[in-house]
Backbone bond lengths (Angstrom), bond angles and torsions (degrees), N, CA, C in turn:
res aa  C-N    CA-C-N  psi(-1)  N-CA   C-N-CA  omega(-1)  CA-C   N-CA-C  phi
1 X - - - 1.449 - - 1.526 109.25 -
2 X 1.163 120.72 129.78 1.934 133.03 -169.84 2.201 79.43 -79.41
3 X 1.833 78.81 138.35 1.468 96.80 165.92 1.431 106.16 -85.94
4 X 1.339 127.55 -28.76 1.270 140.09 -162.19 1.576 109.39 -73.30
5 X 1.294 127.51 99.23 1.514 112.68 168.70 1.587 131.76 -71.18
6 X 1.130 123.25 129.08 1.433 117.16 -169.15 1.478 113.56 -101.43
7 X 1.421 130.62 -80.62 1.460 116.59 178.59 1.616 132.04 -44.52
8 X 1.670 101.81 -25.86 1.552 109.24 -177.67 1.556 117.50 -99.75
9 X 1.612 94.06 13.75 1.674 103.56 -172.88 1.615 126.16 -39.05
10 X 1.597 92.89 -40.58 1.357 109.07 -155.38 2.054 97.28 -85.47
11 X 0.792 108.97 -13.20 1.725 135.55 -165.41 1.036 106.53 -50.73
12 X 1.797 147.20 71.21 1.650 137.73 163.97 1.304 109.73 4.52
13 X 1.647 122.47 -49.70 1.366 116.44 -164.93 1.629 114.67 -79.28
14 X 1.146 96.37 -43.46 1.527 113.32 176.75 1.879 104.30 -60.35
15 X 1.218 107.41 -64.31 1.433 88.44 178.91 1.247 141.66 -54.48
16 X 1.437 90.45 -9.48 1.804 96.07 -171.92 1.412 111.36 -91.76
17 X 1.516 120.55 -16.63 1.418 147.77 -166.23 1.883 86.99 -78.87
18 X 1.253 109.28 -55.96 1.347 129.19 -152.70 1.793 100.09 -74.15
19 X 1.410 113.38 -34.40 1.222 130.38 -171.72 1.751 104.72 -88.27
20 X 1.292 112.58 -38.72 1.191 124.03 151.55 1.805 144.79 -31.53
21 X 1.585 97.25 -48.00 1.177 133.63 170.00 1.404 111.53 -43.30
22 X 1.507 103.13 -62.19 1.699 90.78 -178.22 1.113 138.90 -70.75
23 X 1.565 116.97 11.34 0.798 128.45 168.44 1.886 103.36 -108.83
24 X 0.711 161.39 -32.19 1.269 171.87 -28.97 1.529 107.88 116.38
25 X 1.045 149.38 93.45 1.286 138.12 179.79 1.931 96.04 -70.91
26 X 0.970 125.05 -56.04 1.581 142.03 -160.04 1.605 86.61 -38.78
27 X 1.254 114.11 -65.46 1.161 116.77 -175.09 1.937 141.76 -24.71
28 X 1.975 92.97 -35.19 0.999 84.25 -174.55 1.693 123.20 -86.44
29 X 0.996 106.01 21.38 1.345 114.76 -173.52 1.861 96.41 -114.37
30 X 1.301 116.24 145.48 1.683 134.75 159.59 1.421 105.57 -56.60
31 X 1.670 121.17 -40.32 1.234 111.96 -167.68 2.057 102.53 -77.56
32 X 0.887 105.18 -46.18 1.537 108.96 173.98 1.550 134.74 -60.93
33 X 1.575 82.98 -36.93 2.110 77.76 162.68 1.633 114.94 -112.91
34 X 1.223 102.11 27.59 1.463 101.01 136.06 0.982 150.58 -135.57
35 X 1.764 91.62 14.06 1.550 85.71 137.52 1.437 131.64 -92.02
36 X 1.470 115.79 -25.39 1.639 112.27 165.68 1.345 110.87 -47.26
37 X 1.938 126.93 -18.72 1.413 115.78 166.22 1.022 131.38 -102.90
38 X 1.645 101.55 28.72 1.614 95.46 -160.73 1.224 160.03 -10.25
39 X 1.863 96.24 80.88 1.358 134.68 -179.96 1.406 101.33 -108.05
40 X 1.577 112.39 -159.09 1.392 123.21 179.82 1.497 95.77 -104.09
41 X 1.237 125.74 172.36 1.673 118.51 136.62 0.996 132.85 -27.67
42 X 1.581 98.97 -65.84 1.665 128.23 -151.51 2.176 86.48 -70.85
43 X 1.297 121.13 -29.11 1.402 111.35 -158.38 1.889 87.63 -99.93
44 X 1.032 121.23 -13.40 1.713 106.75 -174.67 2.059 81.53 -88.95
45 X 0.960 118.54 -59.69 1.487 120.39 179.38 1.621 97.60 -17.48
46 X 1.254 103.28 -90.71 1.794 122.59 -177.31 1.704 94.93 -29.11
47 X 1.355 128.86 -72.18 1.572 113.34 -169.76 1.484 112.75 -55.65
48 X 1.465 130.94 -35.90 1.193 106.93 178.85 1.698 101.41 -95.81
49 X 0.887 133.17 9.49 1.418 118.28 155.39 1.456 121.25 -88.95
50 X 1.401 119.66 15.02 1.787 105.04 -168.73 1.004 112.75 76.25
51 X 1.042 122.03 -4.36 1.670 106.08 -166.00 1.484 121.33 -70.72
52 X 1.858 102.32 -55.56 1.378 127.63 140.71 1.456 110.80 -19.65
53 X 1.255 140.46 111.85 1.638 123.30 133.13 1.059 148.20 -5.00
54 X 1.420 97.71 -95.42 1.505 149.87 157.55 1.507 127.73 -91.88
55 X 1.133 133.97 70.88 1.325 141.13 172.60 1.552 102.89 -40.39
56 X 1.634 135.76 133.03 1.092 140.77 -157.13 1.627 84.59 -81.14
57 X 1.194 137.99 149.15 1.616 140.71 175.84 1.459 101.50 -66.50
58 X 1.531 124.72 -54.77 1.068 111.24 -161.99 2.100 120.51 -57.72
59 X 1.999 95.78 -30.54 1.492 95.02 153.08 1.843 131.50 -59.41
60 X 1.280 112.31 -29.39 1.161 135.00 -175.26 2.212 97.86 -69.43
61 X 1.173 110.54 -57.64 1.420 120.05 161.41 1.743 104.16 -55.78
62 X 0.929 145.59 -53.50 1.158 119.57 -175.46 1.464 121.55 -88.92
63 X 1.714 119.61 -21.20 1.114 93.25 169.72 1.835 114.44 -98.30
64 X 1.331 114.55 20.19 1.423 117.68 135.74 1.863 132.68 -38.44
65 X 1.806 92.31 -71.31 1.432 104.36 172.62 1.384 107.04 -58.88
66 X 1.534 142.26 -53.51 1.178 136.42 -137.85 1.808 95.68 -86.11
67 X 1.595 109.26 -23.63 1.515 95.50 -171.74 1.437 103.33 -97.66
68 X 1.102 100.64 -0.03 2.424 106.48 -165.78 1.134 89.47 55.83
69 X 1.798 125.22 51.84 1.962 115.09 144.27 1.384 131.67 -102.46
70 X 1.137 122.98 67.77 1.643 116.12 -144.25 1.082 83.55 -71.04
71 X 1.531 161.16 30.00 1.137 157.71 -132.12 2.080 91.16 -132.75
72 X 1.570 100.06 -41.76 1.062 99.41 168.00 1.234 148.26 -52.72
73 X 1.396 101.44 -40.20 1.645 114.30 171.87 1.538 97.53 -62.09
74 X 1.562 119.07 -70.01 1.806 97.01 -178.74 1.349 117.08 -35.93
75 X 1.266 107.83 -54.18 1.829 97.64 174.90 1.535 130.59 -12.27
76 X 1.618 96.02 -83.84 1.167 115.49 150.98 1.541 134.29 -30.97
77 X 0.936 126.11 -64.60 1.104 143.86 -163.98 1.836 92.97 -66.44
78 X 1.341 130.50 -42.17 1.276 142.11 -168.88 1.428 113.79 -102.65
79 X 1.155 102.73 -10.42 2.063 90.94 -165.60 2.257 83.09 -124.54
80 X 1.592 108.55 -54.17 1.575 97.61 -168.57 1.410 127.55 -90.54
81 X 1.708 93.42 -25.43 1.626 84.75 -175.46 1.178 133.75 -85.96
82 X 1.593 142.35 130.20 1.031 121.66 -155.08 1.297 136.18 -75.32
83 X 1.709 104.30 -11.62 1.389 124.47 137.90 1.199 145.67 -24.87
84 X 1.484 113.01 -64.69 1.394 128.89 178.58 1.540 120.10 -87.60
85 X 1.644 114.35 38.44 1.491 89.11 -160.48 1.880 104.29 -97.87
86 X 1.345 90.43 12.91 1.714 101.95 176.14 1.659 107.47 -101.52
87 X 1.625 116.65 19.17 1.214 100.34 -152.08 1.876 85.96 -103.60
88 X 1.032 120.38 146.09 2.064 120.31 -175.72 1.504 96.53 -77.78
89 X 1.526 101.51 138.87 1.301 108.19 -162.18 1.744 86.97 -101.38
90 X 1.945 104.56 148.79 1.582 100.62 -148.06 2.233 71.90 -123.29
91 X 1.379 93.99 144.02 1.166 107.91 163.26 1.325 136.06 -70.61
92 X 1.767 155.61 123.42 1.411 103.43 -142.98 1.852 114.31 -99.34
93 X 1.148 94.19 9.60 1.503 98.05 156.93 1.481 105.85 -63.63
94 X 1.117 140.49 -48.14 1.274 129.78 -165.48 1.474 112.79 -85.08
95 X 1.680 118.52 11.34 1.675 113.80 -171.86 1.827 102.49 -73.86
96 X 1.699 102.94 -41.38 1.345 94.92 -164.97 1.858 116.52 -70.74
97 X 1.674 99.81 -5.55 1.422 97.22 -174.94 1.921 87.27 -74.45
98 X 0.914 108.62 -83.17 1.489 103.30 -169.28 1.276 126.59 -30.24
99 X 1.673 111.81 -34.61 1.320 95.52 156.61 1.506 133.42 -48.75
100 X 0.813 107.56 -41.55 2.125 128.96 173.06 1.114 95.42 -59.93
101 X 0.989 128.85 -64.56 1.775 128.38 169.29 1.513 122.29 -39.56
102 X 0.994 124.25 -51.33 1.358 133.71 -170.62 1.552 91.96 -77.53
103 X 1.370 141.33 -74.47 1.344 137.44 175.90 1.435 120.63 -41.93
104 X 1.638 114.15 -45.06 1.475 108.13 168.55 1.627 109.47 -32.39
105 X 1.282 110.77 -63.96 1.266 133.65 -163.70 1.616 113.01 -28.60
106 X 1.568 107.49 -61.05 1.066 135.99 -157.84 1.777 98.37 -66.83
């Protein structure tokens, strides 16, 4: 089985899974992180292929935590939901400044 994904290469979700991996061996396989997300294959397949739309958030929240991409939720939040499409899309070098920001605050 190729570690290398090809059609879903370009895929936020997929890369982060993929970027994930090295830390995680389980990861680099479809069959392994979905079951750490308990989904199907065939439905983690569909999100990093486009196929999916709208990835349900609460999947979007876990495969956040499971890959350490908080990068995802902006994703989301900026590119699918139909909610957020006013929301400024944050680079993820810049998540931990705002985090510091947001706590300064408090």
């Amino acid at each position: 089985m190729s570690r290398r994904p090809t059609k879903a290469a370009d895929n936020p979700f997929c890369k982060a899974r993929i970027e994930a991996a090295r830390y995680n061996e389980k990861l680099y396989s479809k069959e392994g992180a979905a079951e750490l997300l308990g989904v199907s294959v065939s439905t983690l397949s569909d999100y990093e292929l486009g196929l999916t739309k709208i990835v349900p958030p609460d999947m979007v929240v876990k495969m956040s935590n499971l890959y350490n991409a908080p990068e995802l939720e902006n994703y989301y939040c900026t590119e699918m939901c139909p909610l957020g499409c006013d929301i400024p899309k944050v680079e993820a070098v810049d998540l931990d400044r705002i985090t510091v920001k947001a706590l300064a605050s408090f």
